[in-house]
C-alpha positions as CSV (number, residue, x, y, z in Angstrom):
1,X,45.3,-15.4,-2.2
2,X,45.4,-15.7,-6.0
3,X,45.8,-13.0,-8.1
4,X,44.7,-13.4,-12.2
5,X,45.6,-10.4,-14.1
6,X,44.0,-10.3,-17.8
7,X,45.9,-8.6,-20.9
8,X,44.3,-5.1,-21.2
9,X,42.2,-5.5,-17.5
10,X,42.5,-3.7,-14.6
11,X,41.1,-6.4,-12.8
12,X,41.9,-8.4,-9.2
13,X,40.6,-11.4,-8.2
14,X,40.7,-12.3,-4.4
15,X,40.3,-16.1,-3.5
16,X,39.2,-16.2,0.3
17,X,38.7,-12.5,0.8
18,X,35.9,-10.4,-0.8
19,X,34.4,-8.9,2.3
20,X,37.4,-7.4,3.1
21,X,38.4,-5.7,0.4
22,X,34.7,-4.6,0.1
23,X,35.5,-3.0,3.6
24,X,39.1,-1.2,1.8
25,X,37.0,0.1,-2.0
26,X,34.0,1.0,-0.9
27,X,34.3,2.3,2.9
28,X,31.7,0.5,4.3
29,X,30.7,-2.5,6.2
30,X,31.5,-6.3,5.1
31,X,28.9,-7.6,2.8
32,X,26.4,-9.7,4.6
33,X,23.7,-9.3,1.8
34,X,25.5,-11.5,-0.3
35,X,25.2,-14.2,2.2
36,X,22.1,-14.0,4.0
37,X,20.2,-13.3,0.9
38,X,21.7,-15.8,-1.7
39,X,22.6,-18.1,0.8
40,X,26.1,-18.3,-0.4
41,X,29.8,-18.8,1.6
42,X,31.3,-15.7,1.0
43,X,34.7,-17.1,1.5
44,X,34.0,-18.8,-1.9
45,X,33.1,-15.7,-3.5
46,X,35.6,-13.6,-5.8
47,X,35.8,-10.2,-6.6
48,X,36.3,-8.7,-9.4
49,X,37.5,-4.6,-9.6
50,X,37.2,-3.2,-13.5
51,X,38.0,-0.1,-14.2
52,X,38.5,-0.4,-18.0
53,X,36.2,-2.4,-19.5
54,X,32.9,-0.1,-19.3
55,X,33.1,2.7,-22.2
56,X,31.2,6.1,-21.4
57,X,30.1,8.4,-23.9
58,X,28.2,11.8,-23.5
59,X,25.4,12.4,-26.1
60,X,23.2,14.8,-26.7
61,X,19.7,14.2,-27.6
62,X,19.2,15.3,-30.9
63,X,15.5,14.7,-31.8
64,X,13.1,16.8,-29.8
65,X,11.5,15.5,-26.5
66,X,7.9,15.2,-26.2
67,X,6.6,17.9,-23.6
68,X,2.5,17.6,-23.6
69,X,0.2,16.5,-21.4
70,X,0.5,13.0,-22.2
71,X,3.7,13.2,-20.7
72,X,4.0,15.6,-17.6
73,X,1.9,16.8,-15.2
74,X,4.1,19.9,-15.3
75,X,5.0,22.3,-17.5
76,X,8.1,24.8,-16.8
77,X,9.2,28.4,-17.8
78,X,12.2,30.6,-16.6
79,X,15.3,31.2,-18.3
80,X,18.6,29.7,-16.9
81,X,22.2,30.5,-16.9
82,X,24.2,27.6,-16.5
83,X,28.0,28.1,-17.0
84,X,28.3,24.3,-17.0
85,X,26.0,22.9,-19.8
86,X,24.7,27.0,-21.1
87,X,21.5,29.0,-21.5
88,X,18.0,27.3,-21.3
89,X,15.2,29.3,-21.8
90,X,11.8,27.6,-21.2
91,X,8.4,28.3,-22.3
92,X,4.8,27.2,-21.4
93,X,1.8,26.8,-23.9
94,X,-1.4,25.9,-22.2
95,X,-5.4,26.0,-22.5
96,X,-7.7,27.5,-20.1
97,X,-11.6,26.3,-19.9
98,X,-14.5,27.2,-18.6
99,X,-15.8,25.6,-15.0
100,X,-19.0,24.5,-16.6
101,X,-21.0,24.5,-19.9
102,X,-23.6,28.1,-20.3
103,X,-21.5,30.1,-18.6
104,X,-23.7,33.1,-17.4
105,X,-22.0,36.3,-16.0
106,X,-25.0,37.9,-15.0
107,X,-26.2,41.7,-16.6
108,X,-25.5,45.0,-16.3
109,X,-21.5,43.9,-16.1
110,X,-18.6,45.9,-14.7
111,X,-14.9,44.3,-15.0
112,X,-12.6,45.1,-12.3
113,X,-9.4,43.3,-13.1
114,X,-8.2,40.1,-14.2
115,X,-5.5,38.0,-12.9
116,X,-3.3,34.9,-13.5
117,X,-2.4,33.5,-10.5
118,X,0.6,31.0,-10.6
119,X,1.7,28.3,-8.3
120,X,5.2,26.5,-8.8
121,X,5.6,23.2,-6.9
122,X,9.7,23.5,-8.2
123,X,12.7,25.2,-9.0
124,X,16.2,25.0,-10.7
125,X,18.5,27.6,-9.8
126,X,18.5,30.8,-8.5
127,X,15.0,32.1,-7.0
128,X,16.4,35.5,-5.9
129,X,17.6,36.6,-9.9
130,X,15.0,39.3,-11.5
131,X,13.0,38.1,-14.2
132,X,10.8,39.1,-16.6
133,X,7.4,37.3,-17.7
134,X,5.6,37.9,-20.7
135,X,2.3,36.7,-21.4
136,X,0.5,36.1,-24.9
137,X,-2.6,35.0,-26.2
138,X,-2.5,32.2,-29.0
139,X,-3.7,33.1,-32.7
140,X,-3.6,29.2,-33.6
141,X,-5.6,26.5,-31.2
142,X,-4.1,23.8,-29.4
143,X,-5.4,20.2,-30.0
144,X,-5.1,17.5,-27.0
145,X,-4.7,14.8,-30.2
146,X,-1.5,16.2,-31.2
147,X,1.9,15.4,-29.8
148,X,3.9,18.3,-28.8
149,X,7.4,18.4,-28.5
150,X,10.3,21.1,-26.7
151,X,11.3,22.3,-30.0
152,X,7.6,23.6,-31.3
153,X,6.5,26.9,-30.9
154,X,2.9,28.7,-31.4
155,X,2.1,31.9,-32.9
156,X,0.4,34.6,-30.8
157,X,-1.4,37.5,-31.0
158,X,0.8,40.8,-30.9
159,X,0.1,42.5,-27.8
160,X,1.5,41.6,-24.6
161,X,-1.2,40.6,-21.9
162,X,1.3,41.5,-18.5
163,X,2.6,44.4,-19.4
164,X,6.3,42.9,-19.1
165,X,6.0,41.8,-15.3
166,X,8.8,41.5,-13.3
167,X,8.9,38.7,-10.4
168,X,11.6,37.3,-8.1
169,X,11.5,35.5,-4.8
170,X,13.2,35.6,-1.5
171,X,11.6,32.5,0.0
172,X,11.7,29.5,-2.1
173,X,8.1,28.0,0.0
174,X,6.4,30.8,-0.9
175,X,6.5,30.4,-5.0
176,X,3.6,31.9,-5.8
177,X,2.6,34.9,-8.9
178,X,-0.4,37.0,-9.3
179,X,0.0,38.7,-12.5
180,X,-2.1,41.7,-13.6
181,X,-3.4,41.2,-17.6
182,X,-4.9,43.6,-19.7
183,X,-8.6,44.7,-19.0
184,X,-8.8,44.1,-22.7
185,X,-8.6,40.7,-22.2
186,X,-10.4,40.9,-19.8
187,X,-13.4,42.2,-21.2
188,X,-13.2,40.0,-24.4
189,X,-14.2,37.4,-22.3
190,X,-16.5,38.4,-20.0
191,X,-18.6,40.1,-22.4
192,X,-18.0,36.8,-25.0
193,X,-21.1,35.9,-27.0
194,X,-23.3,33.1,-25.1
195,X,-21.9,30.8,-28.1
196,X,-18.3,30.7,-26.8
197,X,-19.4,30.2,-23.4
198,X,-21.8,27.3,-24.0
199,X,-19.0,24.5,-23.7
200,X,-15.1,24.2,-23.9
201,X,-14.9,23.1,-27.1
202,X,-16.6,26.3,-29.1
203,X,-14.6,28.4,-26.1
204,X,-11.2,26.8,-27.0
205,X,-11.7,28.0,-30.2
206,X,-12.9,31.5,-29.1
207,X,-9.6,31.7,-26.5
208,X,-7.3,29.6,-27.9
209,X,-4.5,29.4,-25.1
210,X,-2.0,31.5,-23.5
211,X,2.1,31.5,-23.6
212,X,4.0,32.5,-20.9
213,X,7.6,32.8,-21.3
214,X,10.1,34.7,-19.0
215,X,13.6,36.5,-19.7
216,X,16.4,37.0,-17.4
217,X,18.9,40.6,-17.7
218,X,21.7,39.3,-15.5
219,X,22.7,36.4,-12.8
220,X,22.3,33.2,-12.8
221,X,17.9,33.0,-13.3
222,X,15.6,29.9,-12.9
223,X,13.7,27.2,-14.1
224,X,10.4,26.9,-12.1
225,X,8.0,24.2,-12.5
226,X,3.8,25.4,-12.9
227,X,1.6,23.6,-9.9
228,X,-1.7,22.7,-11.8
229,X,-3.0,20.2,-9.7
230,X,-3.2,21.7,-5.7
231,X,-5.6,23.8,-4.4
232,X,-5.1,26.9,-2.2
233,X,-7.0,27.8,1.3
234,X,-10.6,28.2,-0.2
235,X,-10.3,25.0,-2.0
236,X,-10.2,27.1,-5.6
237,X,-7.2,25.7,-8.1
238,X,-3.8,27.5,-7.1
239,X,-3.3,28.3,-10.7
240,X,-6.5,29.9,-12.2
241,X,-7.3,32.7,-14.3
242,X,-9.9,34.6,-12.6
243,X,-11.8,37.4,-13.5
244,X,-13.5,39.7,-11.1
245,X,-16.0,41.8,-11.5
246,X,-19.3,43.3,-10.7
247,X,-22.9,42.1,-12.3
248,X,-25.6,44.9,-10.7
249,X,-23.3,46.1,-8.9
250,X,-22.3,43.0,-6.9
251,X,-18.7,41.8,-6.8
252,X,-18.1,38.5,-8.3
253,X,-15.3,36.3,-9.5
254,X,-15.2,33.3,-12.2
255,X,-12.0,30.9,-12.5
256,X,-10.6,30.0,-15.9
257,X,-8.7,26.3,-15.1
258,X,-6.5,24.0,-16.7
259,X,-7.9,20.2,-17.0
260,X,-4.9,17.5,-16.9
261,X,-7.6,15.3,-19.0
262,X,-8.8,18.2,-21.7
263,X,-6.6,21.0,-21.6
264,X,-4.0,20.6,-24.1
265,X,-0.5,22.3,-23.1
266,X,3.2,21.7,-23.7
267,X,6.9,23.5,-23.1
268,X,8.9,24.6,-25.5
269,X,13.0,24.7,-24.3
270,X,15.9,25.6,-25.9
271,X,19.4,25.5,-24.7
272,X,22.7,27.9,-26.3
273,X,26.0,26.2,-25.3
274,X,28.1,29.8,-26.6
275,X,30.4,30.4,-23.6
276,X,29.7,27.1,-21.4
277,X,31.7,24.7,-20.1
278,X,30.0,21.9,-22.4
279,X,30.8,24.3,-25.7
280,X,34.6,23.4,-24.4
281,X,34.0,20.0,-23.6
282,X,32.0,18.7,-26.9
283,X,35.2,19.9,-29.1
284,X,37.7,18.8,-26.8
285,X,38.4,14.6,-26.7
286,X,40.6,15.4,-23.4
287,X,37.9,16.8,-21.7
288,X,35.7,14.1,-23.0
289,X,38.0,11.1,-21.4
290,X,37.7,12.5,-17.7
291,X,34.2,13.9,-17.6
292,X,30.9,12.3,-18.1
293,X,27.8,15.3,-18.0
294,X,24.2,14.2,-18.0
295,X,21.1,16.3,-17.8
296,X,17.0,16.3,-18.0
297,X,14.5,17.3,-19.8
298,X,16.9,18.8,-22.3
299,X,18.6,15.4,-22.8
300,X,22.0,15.3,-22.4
301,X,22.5,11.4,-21.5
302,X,25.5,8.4,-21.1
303,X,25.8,6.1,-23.4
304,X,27.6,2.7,-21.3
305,X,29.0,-0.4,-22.9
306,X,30.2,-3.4,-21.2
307,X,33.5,-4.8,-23.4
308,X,33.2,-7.8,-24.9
309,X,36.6,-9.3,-23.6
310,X,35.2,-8.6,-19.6
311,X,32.1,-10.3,-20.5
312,X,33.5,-13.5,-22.0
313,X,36.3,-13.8,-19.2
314,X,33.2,-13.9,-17.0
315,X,32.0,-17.0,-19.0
316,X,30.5,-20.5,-16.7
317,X,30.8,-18.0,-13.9
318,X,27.6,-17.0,-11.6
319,X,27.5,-13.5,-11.0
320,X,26.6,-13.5,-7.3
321,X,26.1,-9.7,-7.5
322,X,27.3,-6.8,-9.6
323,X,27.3,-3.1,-8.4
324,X,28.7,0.0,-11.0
325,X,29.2,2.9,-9.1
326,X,29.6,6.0,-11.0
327,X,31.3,8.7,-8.7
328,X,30.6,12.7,-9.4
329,X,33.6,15.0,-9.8
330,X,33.6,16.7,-6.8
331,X,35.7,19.6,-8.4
332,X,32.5,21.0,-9.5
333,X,31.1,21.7,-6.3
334,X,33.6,24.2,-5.1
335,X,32.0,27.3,-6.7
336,X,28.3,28.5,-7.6
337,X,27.4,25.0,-9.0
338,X,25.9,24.5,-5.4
339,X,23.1,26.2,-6.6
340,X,22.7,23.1,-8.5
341,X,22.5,19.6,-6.6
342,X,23.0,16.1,-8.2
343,X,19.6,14.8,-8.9
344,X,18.5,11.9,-6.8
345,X,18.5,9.1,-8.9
346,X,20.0,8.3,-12.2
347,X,17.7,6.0,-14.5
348,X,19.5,2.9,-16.4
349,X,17.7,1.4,-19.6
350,X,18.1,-0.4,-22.3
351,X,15.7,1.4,-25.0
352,X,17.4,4.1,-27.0
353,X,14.9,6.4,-27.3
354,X,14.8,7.2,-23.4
355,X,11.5,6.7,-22.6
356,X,12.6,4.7,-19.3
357,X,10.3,1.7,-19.9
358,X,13.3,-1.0,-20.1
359,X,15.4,-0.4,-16.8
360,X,17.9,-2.8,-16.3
361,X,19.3,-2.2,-13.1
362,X,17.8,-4.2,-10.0
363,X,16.8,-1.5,-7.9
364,X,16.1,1.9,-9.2
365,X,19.6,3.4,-8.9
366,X,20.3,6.2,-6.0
367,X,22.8,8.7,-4.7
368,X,25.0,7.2,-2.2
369,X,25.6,11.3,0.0
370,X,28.3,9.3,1.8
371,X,30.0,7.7,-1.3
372,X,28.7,11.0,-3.9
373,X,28.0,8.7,-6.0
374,X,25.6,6.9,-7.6
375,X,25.1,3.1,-7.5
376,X,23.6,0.3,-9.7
377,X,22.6,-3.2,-9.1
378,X,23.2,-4.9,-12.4
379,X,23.5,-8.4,-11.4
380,X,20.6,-9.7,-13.5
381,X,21.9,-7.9,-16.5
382,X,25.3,-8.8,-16.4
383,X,24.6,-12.6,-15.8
384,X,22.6,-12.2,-18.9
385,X,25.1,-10.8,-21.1
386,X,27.7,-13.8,-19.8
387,X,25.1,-16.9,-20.6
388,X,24.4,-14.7,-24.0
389,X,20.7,-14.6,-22.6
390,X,20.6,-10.9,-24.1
391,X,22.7,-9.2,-26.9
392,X,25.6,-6.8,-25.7
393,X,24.0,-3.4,-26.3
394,X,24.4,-0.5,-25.1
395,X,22.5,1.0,-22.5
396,X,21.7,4.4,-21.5
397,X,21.7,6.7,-18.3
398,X,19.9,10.1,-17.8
399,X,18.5,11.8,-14.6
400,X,14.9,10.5,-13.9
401,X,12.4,10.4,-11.3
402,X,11.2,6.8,-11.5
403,X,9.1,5.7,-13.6
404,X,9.2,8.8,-16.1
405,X,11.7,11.1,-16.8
406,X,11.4,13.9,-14.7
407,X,10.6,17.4,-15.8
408,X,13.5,19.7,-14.1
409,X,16.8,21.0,-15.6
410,X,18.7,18.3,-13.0
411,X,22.4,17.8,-13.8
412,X,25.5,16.2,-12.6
413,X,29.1,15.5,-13.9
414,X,30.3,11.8,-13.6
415,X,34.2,11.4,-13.9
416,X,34.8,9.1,-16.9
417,X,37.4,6.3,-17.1
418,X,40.1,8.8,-17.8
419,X,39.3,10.9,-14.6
420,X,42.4,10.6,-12.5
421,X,40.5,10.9,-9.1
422,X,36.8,10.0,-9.6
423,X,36.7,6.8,-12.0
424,X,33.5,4.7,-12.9
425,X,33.8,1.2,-11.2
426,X,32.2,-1.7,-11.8
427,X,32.2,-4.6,-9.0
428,X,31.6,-8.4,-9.6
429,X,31.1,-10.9,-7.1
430,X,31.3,-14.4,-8.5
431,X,31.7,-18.0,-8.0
432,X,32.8,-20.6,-9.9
């Protein structure tokens, strides 16, 4: 057994003896991958353990995200008390159009009610905390050219359309609203001049979209995530404005729907760190050395380095396979933060702006339940970096549901290099 210890490393080399200390680190079976896929003797491979040599830093996305349509297929509201990364409050701005062109009502017209009925395909938190939802109409139009981000906003029309409706749910598979509006509304369009209702276009300008935004008195609240794509029993959109009414006398109902290709929509979100954890942790460099927090949506994201000095001691060495396992402090989970699960996957790439379109790790990168952690094939990086095939840049790591960023409030705490118990790791096998 040789053992090569480099100034300022934390490294151990084993001649002879990889698989087995594969067994000791990780907890898990010997290694056969390496040989039965890159047709190697693993007695000639070496391992290399660095603790040290892979900086972390937390950062916090400081330009706005975009949020429209040409983005998600999703758009969120709720409000959200996290004690761990603070307040989100999340907001929905969204066209509805007709179902054809020379809409007709009928004569002699009587409205009844009108509803918005709401799906959610998702949430993030606490489903059984009372909210509020407040409903607006627009006074300015939204424009599917025109990018929308989470930090704009759209003026509406003073009077509220729910009447401050008050929701909560006890089972989290039945997530669905119908919301009372205003027979106001109502009215204004079903007795709309034929104009408006002869194609979306003059009606987007005659109703020029809705906001939804929801407010939370006490507990812990929730993000949910709008369904605007199924359909419900009778094959009508789950989330629809409908009208119902009477023309001579004879009940009838008309669906207002969202259109992924024409409707224009977007979701504002904001986030207060007063009184959170990461209000602490972003003023406090010890705090900073042992933890690591990453989020969606709202980005809070890693920013990784690889040293130079590990990269170069790698140099006329193949790098059979290299694994970086980032390990969550378990130290969070022993209070209400169950409420909020690690996300599945965490997305590796080298582009700055985090739009995900240059991963570099192998496979897209998954929680390990059994190690709670998450693990990263970066074997074609790395090897790049050593024969200079790529500069050293940094690269970046945020939750994600591959290929796109996802659209939910997911968040986990890494341990950084200082964290006494749940340290980054990066594993190199090599040969010579």
């Amino acid at each position: 057994m040789k053992i090569v210890t480099l100034k300022l490393h934390k490294i151990i080399i084993f001649w002879g003896v990889a698989v087995w200390v594969n067994v000791i680190i990780l907890g898990c079976k010997p290694d056969k991958e390496l040989e039965g896929t890159l047709g190697i003797d693993t007695r000639e491979v070496k391992l290399l353990v660095d603790t040290t040599h892979v900086t972390f830093h937390t950062k916090i996305l400081n330009d706005s995200i975009a949020t429209d349509q040409k983005i998600f297929t999703t758009n969120v509201v709720g409000h959200l008390n996290d004690p761990i990364l603070g307040s989100i409050q999340a907001e929905s701005y969204f066209q509805l159009l007709l179902g054809g062109e020379n809409v007709n009502f009928g004569t002699n017209l009587e409205l009844d009610s009108v509803k918005l009925h709401i799906r959610f395909w998702g949430k993030y938190g606490n489903i059984n905390d009372l909210q509020s939802l407040k409903i607006f109409e627009l006074a300015d139009t939204l424009s599917t050219t025109t990018r929308y981000f989470n930090t704009d906003s759209k003026p509406t029309l003073p009077y509220e359309l729910s009447d401050n409706y008050t929701y909560r749910f006890s089972d989290s598979t039945q997530l669905r609203l119908s919301i009372p509006l205003s027979l106001e509304f109502g009215k204004k369009i079903l007795f709309a001049d034929s104009t408006f209702l002869s194609n979306n276009q003059k009606f987007s300008s005659f109703l020029k979209g809705i906001k939804i935004s929801s407010h939370l008195s006490q507990g812990t609240g929730c993000i949910y995530l709008i369904d605007w794509l199924s359909t419900d029993i009778a094959g009508r959109r789950a989330t629809r404005l409908t009208l119902y009414y009477k023309s001579n006398n004879i009940p009838k109902e008309y669906d207002l729907i969202l259109s992924l290709s024409s409707s224009a929509r977007f979701s504002y979100l904001k986030r207060q760190t007063a009184g959170s954890w990461l209000e602490e942790f972003l003023t406090n460099p010890s705090l900073q050395d042992k933890f690591l927090p990453i989020q969606s949506t709202l980005l809070i994201y890693a920013q990784a380095t690889i040293q130079n000095q590990l990269i170069t001691s790698l140099k006329n060495k193949a790098i059979n396979k290299a694994i970086l396992i980032l390990p969550f402090d378990k130290t969070f989970l022993n209070n209400p933060f169950l409420l909020f699960p690690p996300p599945p996957n965490l997305f590796v790439t080298l582009d700055n702006k985090l739009n995900f379109s240059n991963p570099i790790s192998d496979a897209i990168p998954s929680y390990n339940s059994r190690l709670q952690a998450y693990e990263y094939n970066i074997t074609t990086y790395l090897q790049s970096l050593v024969t200079r095939a790529i500069n050293n840049n940094s690269f970046f790591i945020a939750p994600a549901t591959a290929p796109t960023p996802s659209n939910s409030l997911h968040r986990v705490v890494l341990g950084n290099t200082g964290n006494p118990k749940f340290k980054p790791k990066l594993l190199i096998y090599f040969t010579n």
